[in-house]
C-alpha positions as CSV (number, residue, x, y, z in Angstrom):
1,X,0.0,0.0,0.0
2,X,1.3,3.4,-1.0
3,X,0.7,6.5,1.2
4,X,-1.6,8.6,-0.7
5,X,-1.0,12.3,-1.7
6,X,-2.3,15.7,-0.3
7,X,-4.2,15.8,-3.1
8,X,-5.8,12.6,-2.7
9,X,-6.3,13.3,1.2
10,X,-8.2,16.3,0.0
11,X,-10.6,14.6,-2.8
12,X,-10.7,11.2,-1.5
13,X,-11.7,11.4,2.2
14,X,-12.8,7.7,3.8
15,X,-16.4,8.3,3.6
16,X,-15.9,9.3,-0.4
17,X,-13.3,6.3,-1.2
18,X,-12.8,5.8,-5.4
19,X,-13.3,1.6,-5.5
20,X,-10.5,1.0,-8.5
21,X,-6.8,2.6,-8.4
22,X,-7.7,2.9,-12.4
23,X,-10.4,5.1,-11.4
24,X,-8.3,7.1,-8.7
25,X,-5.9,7.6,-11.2
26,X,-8.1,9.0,-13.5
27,X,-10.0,11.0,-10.9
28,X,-6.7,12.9,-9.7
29,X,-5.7,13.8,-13.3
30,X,-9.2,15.3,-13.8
31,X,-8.8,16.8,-10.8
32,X,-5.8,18.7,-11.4
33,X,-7.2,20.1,-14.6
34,X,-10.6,21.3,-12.0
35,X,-8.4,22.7,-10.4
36,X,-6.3,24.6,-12.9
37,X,-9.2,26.1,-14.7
38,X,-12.6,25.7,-12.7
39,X,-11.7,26.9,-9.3
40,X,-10.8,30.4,-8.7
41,X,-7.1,31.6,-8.1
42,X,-7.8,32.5,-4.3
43,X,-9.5,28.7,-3.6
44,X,-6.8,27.2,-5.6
45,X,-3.8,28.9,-3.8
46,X,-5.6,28.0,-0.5
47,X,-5.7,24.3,-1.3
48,X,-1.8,24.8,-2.4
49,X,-1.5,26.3,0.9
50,X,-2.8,23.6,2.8
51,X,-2.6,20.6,1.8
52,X,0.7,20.8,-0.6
53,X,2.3,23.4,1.7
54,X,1.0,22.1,5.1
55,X,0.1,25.0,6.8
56,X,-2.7,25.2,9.0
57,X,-6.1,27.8,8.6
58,X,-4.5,30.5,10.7
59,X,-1.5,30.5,9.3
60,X,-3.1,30.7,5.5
61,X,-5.3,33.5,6.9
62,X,-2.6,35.1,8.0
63,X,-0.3,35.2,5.3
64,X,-3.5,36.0,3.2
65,X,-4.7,39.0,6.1
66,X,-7.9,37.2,5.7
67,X,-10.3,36.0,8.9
68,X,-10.1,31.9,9.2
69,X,-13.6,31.4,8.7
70,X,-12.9,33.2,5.3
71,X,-10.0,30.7,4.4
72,X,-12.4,27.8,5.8
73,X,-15.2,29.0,3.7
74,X,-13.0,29.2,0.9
75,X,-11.7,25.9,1.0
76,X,-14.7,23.9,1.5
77,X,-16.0,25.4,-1.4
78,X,-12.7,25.1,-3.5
79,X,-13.3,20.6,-2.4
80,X,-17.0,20.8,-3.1
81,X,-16.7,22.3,-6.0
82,X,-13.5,19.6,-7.1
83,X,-15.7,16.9,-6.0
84,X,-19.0,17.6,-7.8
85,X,-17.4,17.9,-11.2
86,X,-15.8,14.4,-10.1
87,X,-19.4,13.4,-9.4
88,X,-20.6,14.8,-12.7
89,X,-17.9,12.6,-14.7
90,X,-19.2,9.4,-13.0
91,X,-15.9,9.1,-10.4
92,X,-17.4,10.0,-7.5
93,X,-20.3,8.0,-5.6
């Protein structure tokens, strides 16, 4: 077993498990391309922030001089919005 990726942390939590590693695969490159052009710059550098660069919701809001319900709000929305495309496309239950 391989340790799965920020990314797949972030689209791929236990309760939304993808069955096939075909399917994962496919998911996470459709992913990346929601996220380079169907997500909006600020909820795109707030995922980069968090789950590539590890930092936690303060410290984003703080580097951003943004409250953290902002940065939470932001980011829920960024992973909602990832994961109902995924569901539109079939890789999502």
């Amino acid at each position: 077993m391989t340790a799965r990726t920020a990314w797949e942390e972030m689209l791929f939590p236990e309760d939304l498990r993808v069955e096939r590693r075909e399917k994962q695969r496919v998911a996470c490159l459709i992913a990346k391309n929601i996220m380079e052009n169907e997500i909006s710059a600020r909820q795109k550098q707030i995922l980069v922030l968090y789950y590539k660069e590890k930092k936690t919701m303060p410290e984003i809001a703080r580097q951003l001089g943004v409250c953290i319900s902002t940065v939470s709000r932001t980011h829920r929305r960024a992973c909602e919005t990832v994961r109902s495309r995924l569901r539109s496309y079939g890789l999502l239950g």
